[in-house]
C-alpha positions in Angstrom: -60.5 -49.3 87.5 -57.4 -47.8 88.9 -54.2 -46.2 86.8 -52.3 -48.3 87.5 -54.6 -51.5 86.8 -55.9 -49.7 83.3 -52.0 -49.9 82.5 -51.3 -53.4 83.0 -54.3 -54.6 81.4 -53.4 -52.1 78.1 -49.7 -53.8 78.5 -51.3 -57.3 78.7 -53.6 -56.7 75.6 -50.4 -54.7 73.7 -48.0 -58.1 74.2 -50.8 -60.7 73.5 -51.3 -58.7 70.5 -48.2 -58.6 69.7 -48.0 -62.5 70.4 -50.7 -62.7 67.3 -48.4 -60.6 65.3 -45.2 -63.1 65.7 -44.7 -65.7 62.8 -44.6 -68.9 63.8 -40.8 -69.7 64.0 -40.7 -66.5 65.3 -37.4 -67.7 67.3 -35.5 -68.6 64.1 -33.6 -66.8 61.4 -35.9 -66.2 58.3 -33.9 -68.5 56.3 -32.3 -71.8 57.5 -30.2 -74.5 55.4 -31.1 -77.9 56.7 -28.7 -80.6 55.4 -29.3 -84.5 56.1 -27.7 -87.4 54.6 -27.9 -87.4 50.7 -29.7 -83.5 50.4 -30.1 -80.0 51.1 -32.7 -77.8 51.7 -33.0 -74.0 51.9 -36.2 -72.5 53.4 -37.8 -70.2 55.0 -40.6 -72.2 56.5 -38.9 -72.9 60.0 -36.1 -76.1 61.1 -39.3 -78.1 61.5 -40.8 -78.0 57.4 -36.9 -77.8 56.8 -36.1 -81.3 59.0 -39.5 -82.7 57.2 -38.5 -82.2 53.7 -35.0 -83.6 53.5 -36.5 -86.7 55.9 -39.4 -87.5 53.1 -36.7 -87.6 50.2 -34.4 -89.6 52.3 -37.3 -92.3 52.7 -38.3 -91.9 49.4 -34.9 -93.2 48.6 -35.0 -95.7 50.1 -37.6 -97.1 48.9 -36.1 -96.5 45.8 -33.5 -99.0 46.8 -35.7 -101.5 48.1 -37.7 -101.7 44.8 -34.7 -101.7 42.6 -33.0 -104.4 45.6 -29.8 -101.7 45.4 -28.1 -101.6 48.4 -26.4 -98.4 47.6 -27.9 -95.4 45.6 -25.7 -92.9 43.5 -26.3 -89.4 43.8 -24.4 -88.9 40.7 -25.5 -85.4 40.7 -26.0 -83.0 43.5 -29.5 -81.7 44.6 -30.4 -78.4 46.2 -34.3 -78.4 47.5 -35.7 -74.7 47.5 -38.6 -74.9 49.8 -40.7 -71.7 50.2 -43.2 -70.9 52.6 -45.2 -68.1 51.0 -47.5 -69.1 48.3 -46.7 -65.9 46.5 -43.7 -66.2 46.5 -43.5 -69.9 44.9 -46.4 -68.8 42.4 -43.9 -66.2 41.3 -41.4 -68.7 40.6 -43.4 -71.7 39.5 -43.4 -72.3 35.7 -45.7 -70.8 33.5 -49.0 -72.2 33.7 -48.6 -74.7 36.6 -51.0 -75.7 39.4 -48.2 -78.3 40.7 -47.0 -77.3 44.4 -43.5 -78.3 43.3 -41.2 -78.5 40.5 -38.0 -79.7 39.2 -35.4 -78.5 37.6 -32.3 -80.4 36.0 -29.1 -78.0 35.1 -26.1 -79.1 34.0 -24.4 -79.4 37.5 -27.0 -79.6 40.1 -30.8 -80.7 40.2 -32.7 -78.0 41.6 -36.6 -78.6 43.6 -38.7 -75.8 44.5 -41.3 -76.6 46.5 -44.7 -74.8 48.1 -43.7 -75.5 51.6 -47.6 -74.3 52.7 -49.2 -76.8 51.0 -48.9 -80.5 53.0 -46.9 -83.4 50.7 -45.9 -81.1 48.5 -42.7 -83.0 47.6 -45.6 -85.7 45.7 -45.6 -83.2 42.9 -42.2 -84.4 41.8 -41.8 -87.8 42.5 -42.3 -88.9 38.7 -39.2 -86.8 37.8 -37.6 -88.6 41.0 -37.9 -91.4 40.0 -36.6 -90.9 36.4 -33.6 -89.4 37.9 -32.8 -92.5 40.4 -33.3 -94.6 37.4 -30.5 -92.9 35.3 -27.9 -93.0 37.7 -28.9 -96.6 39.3 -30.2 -98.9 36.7 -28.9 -99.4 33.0 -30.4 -98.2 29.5 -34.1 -99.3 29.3 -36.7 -98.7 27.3 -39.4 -95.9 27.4 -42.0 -97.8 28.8 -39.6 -99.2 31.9 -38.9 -95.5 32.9 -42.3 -94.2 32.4 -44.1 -97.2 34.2 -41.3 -97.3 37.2 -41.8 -93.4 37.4 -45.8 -93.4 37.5 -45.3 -96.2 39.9 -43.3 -94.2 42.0 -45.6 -91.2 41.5 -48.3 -93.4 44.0 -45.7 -93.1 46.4 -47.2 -91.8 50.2 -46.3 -92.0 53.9 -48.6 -91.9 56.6 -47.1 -91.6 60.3 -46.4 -95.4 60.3 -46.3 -96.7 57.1 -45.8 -96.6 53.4 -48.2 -97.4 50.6 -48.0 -97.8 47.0 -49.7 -99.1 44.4 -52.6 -96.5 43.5 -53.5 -94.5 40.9 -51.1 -91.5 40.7 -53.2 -89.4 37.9 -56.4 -89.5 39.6 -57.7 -86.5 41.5 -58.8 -86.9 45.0 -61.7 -84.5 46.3 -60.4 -82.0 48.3 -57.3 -83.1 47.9 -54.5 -80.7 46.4 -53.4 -81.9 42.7 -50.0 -83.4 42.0 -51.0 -84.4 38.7 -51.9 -82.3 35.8 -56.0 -81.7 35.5 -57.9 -81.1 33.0 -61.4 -81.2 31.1 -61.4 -84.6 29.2 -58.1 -86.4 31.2 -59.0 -90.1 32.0 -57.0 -91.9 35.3 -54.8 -94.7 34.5 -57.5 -96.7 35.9 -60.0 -95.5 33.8 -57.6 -95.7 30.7 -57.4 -99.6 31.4 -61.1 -100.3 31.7 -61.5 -99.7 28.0 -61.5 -103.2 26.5 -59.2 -102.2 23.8 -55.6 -102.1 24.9 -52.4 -101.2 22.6 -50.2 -104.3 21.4 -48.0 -105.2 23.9 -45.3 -105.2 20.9 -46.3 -102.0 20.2 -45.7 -100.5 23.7 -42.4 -102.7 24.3 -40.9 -101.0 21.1 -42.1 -97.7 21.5 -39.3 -94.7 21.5 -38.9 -91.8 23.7 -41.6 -89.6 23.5 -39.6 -86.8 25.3 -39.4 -83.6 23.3 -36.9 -80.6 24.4 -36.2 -82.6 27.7 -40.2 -82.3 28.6 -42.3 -85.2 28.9 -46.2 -84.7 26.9 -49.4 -85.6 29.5 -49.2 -88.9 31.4 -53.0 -89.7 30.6 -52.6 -92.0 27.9 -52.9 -95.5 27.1 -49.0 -96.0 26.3 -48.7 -94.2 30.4 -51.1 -96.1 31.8 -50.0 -100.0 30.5 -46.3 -99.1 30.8 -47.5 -98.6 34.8 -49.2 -101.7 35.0 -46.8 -103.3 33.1 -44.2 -102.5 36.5 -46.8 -103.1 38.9 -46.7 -106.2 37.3 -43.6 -106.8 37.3 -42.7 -105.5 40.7 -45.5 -106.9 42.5 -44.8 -110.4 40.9 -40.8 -110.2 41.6 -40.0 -110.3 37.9 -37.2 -107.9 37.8 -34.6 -109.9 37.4 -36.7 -111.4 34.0 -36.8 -107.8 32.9 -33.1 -107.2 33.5 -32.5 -110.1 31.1 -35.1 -109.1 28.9 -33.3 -105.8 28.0 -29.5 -107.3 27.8 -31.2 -109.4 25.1 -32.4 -106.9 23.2 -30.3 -103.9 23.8 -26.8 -105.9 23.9 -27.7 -109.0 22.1 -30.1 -107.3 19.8 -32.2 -109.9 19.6 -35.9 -109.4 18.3 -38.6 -108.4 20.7 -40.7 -111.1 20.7 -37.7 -113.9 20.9 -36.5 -112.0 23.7 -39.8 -112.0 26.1 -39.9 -115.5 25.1 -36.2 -116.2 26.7 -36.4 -114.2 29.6 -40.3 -114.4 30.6 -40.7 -118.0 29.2 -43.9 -116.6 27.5 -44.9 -115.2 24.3 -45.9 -111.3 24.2 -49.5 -112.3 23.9 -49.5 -114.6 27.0 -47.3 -112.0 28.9 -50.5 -109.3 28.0 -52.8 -111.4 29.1 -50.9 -111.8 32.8 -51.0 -108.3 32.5 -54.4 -107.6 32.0 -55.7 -110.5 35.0 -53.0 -108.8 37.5 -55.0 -105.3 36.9 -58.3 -107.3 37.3 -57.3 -108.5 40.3 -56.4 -105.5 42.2 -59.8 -104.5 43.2 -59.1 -101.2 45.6 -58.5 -99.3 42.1 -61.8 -100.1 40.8 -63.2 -99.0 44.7 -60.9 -95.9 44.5 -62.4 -94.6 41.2 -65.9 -95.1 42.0 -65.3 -93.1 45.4 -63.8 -90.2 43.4 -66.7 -90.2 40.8 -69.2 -90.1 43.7 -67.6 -88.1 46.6 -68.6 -84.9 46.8 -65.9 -81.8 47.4 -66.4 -81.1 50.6 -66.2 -84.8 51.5 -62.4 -85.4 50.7 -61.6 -89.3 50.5 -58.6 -91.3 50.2 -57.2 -93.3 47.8 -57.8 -97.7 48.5 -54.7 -98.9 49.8 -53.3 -101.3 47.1 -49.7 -102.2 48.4 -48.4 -100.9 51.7 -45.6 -101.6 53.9 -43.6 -100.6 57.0 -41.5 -97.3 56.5 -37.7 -97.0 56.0 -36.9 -94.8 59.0 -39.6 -92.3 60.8 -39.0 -88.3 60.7 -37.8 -88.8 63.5 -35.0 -91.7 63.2 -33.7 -89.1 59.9 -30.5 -87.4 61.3 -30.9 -82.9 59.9 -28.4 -80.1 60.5 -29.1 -76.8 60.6 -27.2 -73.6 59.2 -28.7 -70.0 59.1 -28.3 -68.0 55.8 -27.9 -64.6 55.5 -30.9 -62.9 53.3 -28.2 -62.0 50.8 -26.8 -65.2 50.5 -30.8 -66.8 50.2 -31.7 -64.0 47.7 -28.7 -65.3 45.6 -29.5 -68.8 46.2 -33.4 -68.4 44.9 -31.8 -66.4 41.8 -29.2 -68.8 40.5 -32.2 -71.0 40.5 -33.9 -69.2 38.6 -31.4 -68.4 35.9 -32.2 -72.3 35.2 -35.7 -70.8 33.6 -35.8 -68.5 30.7 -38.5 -67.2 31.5 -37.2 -65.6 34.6 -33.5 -65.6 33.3 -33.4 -61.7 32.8 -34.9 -60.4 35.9 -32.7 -63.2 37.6 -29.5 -61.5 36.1 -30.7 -58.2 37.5 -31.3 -59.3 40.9 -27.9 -60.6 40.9 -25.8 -58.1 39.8 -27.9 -55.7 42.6 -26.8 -57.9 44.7 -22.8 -58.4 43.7 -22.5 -54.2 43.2 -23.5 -53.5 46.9 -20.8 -54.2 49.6 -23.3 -54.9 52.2 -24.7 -57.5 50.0 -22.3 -59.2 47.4 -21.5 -62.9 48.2 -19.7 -65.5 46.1 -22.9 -67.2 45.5 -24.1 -64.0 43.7 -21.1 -63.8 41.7 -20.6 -67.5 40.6 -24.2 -67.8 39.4 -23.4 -64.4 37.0 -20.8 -66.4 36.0 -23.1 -69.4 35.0 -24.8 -67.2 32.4 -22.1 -65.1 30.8 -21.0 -69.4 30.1 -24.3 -69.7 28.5 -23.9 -66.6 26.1 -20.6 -67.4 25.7 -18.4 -64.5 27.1 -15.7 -66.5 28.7 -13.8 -62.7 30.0 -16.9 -61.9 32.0 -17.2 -65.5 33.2 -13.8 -65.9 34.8 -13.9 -62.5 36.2 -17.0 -63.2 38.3 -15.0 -66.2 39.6 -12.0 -64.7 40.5 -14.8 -62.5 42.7 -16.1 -65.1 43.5 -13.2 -67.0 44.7 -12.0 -63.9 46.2 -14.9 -63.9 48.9 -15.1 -67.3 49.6 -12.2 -69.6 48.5 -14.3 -73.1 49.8 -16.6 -72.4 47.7 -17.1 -75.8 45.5 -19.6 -74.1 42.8 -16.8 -71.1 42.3 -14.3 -74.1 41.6 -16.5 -75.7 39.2 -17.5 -73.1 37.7 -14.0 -72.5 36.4 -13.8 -75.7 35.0 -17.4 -75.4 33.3 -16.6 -72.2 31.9 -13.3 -73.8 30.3 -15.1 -77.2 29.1 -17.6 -74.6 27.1 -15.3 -72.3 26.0 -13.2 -74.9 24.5 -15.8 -77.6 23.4 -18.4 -74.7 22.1 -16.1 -72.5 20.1 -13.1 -75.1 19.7 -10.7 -72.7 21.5 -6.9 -73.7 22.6 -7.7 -73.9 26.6 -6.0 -71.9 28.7 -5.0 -72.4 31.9 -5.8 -76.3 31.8 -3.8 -77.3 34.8 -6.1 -75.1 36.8 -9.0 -76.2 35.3 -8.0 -80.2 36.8 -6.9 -78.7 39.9 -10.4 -77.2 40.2 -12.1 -80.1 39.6 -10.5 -81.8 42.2 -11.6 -79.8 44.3 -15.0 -79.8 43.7 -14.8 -83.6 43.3 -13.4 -84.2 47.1 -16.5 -82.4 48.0 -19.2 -84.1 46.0 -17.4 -87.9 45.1 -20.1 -89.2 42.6 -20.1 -86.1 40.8 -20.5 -87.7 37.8 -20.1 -83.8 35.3 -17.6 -83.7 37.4 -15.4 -87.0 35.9 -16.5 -86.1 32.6 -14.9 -83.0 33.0 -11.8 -84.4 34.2 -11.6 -87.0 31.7 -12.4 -84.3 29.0 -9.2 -82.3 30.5 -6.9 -85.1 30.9 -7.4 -85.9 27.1 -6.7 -82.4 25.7 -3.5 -82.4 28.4 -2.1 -85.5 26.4 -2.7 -87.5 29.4 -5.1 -90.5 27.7 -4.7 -93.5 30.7 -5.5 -90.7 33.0 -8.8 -89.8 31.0 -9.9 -93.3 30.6 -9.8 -93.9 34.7 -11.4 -90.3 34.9 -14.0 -91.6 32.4 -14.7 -94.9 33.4 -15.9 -93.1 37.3 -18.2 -90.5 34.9 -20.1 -93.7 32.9 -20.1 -96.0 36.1 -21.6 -93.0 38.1 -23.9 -92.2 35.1 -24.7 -95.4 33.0 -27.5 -94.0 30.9 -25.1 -91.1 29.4 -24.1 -92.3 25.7 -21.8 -88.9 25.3 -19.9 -90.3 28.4 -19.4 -93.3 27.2 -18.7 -92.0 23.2 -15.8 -90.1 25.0 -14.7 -92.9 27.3 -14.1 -94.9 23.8 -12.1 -92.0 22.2 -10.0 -92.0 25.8 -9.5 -95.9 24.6 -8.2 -94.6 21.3 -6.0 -92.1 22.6 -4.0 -94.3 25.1 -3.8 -97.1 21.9 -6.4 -99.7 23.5 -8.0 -100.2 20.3 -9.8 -103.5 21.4 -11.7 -101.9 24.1 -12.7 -98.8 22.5 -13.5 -100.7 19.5 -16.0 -102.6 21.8 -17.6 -99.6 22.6 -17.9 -97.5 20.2 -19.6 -100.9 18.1 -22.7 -100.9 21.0 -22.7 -97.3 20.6 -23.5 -97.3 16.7 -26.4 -99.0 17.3 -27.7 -96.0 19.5 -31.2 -94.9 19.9 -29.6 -91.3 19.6 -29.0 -90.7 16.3 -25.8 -88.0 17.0 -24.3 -90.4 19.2 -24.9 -93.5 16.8 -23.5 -91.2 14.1 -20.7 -90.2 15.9 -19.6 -93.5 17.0 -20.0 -94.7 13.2 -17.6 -92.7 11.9 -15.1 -93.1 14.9 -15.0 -96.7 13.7 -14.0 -95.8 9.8 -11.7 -93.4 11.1 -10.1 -96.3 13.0 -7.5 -97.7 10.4 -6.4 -94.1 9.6 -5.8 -93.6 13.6 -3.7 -96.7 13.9 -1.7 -96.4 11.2 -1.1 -92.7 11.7 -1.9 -91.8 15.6 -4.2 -89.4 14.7 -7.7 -88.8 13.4 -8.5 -87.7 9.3 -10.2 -84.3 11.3 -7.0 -83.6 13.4 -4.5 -84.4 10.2 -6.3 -82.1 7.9 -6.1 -79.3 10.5 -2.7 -79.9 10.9 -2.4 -79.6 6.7 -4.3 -76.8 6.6 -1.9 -75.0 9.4 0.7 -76.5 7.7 0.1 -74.7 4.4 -1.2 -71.4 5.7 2.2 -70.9 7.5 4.0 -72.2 4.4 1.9 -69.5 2.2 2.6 -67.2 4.1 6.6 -67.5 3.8 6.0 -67.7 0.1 3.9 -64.5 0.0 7.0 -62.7 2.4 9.0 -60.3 0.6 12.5 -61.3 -0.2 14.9 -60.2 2.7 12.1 -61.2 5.2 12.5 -64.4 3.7 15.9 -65.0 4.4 15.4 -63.2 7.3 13.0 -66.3 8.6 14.3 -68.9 10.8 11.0 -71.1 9.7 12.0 -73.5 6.9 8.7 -74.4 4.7 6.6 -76.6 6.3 6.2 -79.6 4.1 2.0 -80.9 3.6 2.1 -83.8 5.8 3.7 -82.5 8.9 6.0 -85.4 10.8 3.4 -87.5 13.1 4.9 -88.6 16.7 4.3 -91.9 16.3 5.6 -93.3 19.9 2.7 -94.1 22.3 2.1 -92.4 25.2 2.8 -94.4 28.5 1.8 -94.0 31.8 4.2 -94.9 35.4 3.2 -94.3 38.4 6.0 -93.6 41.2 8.4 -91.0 43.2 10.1 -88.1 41.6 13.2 -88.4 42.3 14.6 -84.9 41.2 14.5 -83.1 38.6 17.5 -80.5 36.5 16.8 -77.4 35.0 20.0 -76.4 34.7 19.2 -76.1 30.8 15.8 -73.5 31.1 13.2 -73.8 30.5 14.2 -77.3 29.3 14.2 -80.1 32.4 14.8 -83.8 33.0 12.4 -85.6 35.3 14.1 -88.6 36.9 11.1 -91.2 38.9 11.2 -94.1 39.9 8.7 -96.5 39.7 10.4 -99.5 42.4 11.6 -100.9 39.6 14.0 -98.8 37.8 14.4 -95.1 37.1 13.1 -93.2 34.2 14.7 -90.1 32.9 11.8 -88.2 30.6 12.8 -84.7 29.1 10.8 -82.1 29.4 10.8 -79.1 26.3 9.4 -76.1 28.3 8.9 -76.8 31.7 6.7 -73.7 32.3 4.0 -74.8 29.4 3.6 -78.4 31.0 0.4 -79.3 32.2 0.9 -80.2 35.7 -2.5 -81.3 37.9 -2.4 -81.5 41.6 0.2 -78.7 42.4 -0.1 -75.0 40.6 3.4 -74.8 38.7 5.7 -77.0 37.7 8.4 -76.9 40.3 12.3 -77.8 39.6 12.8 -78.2 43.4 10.7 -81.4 43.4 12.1 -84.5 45.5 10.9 -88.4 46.7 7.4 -86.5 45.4 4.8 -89.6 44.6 3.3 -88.8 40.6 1.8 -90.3 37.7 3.6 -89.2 34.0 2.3 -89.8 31.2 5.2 -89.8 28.6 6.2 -90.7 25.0 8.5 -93.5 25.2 11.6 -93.2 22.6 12.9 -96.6 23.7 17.0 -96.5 24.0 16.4 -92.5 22.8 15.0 -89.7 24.3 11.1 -90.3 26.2 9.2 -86.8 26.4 7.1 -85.8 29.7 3.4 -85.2 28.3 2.1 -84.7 31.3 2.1 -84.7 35.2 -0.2 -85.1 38.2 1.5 -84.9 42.0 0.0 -87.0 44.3 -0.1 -85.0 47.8 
């Protein structure tokens, strides 16, 4: 062989080898952000396993909607999927002690999905606790066994490359197959479950509380699991949904008994409607064939599961519209640790990683700092928390988390430790912000509505309020504060109204709660505020009067502050709302102002005590040069005297 040929066959064999040596989406940045219609994912598997993932959970909401027969589904809360490619690196990060190839974590402003990107269907691991969370936003309050059954239901979801099926058993284990179900010595199927002859009491199952403890289900193989899933199978499969809708208005609105309510809405007593029950899961024979396939295939002869239902899918991979962004490693590094401050377990070395990453130049990003900022909220150093967002903020002023954040870190600060809120107007302004970007945001309304309230501006937090329990129906402390946003802006009947279905709550804080709000009522009418708020306004009241008393002599005279009597003077006039154009406004008198607007009807002139301490939402200061500007006031109206400006939001 010559020199020459000895060379270019040593170059051929160098480049095939280092052909071998290439990952597979070699041509691609290591980590890609791949957006579709309702999600997001971030991964390092490739745009392909990026495309893939978003397309599944866009199909498997919508067959979500076809089930439930909604033609829109809320998103009431955003979701970021974290799909990793190196089974390492997800076993690092899964919880302790699961075999799942995905989780799911809910926080407080975003749902967060890790899943094992090597390991096919993956996203089947969590479709239980995707289920549960279409349910809260998109169907009322039900009972246990409603959620639990849809969810398991769900959990049998699967699409092949032309179709969708549904219908089988989701806790049984498939040879071969991986496991999306917890495993275990001694764990019966569903199906197994139901061939026992002995089956609860229906009653007993349609009464049944949550069994959720610290927000974690217990194991889905048990009897109450596996008739609350062919209780829906039932149900769905036999178009009763609409039976069950009426079914829980009667009980849960009308309260009327359980049994008296089947009867009205199923036209059958409990006993006949168990015994439908028990013929339907008779009749559906591929369960029966599926079981005994599992019980007799060996593992190196993986089967698959009898199709029970199946039907044509809601888009292919294909027909799903994906956008790809590259992410810098920083910003991915960030990303995976702000997830994993979400886990205590992994909360510490989390907070480590981030701060590395937020100290170095080459490497800080407002992702790094925003997510520090989450947990200096969650031990309660508000300092620490706004100063990561001001970095934050600083580096990337789009940034809706940063915005949010601001706001979260003021709702805690305030609601936790029942500090005076600072900064308020920026707090709103934040929000909306954040709310432009993500409109059924439903934290986000609450928020709002929250703000609004402790800004004196009560219609404003019942519109703000009535979006948070409209975008989240199942959330009882939405709707406990939407009724004390009634109160505040005097519409006693229709927070009345509320706060009486609330008492009767399954939640024993919010029932509570909502008791005591309706004693308290009289006392509000009569006086405009609550017993709580009087008696901190007697117990400043005195202090300051104490301490004149306990003031030596010539500081006494001295004082400007006459006595302040027990029961300080309540400001009885209500609080108003108009919606209109500011016409001008004088400050000719600082810091005192008078707001002329007009609402097309007539002018109102509302005085305002301190411009500079007003809350103001929608513009950052209060502004004296103000002119044919469109706003909504809230203002207490003194008739033929003097109305006071409570507070202001500019419509741009």
């Amino acid at each position: 062989m010559s020199a020459s040929s000895y060379r270019y066959k040593a170059i051929l064999l160098a480049g095939i080898s280092l052909l071998t040596c290439l990952p597979l989406h070699a041509g691609e940045p290591k980590w890609l952000q791949t957006s579709s219609s309702h999600f997001l994912v971030i991964t390092d598997a490739g745009s392909k396993k990026g495309h893939e993932i978003a397309a599944r959970f866009e199909q498997m909401q919508a067959v979500f909607s076809q089930l439930m027969m909604r033609q829109k589904i809320r998103m009431s809360q955003p979701i970021e999927i974290l799909a990793l490619q190196n089974p390492a690196t997800y076993g690092k990060l899964a919880p302790q002690g699961t075999t799942l190839p995905a989780f799911f974590l809910r926080g407080e402003e975003r749902v967060f999905i890790v899943v094992n990107a090597s390991v096919p269907d993956s996203w089947r691991a969590i479709e239980h606790q995707f289920a549960h969370y279409l349910l809260d936003y998109n169907y009322p309050p039900t009972a246990p066994w409603f959620d639990e059954g849809f969810a398991e239901y769900f959990a049998s979801l699967y699409f092949t490359d032309k179709k969708t099926e549904l219908g089988t058993d989701p806790e049984l284990a498939w040879p071969g197959q991986p496991a999306y179900s917890e495993q275990g010595p001694g764990l019966k199927s569903l199906t197994e479950l139901l061939n026992n002859p002995v089956w609860l009491n229906i009653s007993d199952v349609l009464q049944m509380r949550n069994r959720i403890v610290n927000g974690r289900e217990g194991t889905h193989h048990t009897l109450f699991y596996a008739q609350s899933w062919m209780l829906m199978h039932y149900l769905l499969n036999q178009n009763k949904l609409a039976e069950a809708g009426t079914y829980f208005d009667l009980v849960e609105n009308q309260r009327m008994p359980m049994a008296q309510a089947v009867q009205q809405a199923f036209g059958v007593t409990p006993a006949q409607l168990d015994q439908q029950v028990k013929d339907y899961f008779h009749s559906l024979k591929p369960l029966q064939t599926s079981l005994q396939e599992t019980q007799t295939q060996s593992q190196l002869a993986p089967a698959a599961p009898e199709v029970v239902q199946e039907s044509p899918l809601p888009g292919t991979l294909e027909d799903i519209a994906s956008s790809n962004r590259e992410l810098k490693a920083a910003e991915a590094d960030a990303l995976v640790a702000e997830m994993e401050l979400r886990m205590p377990e992994h909360r510490e070395d989390a907070i480590r990683q981030l701060q590395k990453l937020a100290d170095d130049p080459k490497t800080e990003t407002a992702i790094a700092h925003r997510a520090l900022s989450w947990s200096y909220v969650q031990k309660g150093d508000s300092k620490s928390a706004f100063e990561e967002l001001h970095s934050a903020l600083q580096l990337n002023n789009s940034d809706p988390w940063s915005h949010f954040g601001i706001a979260l870190a003021a709702y805690h600060s305030a609601t936790q430790k029942g500090k005076y809120i600072q900064g308020l107007a920026n707090t709103m302004e934040s929000l909306q912000f954040v709310l432009d970007e993500f409109r059924e945001f439903a934290q986000g309304y609450n928020i709002l509505g929250w703000a609004r309230l402790e800004g004196g501006g009560a219609n404003g937090a019942v519109e703000a309020m009535k979006v948070a329990v409209q975008l989240s129906p199942r959330d009882e402390s939405y709707q406990l504060r939407l009724a004390r946003a009634f109160l505040a802006a005097k519409k006693f009947d229709e927070g009345t109204a509320v706060l009486d279905r609330l008492q009767h709550s399954h939640d024993p804080q919010v029932a509570k709660a909502a008791a005591k709000d309706l004693e308290d009522l009289p006392f509000l009418k009569k006086y405009g505020v609550s017993p709580e708020e009087q008696e901190a306004r007697n117990q400043e009241a005195n202090k300051m009067a104490k301490e004149i008393a306990d003031a030596e002599p010539e500081e006494r005279a001295q004082s400007s502050n006459p006595a302040v009597p027990a029961e300080p003077v309540i400001d009885k006039r209500p609080v108003k709302f108009v919606k209109g154009r500011i016409l001008s406004v004088d400050c000719s008198q600082t810091p005192a102002a008078i707001v002329s607007i007009s609402d097309g009807r007539g002018t109102l002139k509302l005085h305002v005590r301190d411009y500079k301490s007003t809350t103001v939402i929608g513009a950052g200061e209060f502004s004296c040069d103000w002119k044919n500007v469109p706003a909504s006031i809230n203002y207490r109206d003194g008739g033929k005297t003097q109305s006071d400006l409570v507070s202001i939001e500019i419509q741009r």
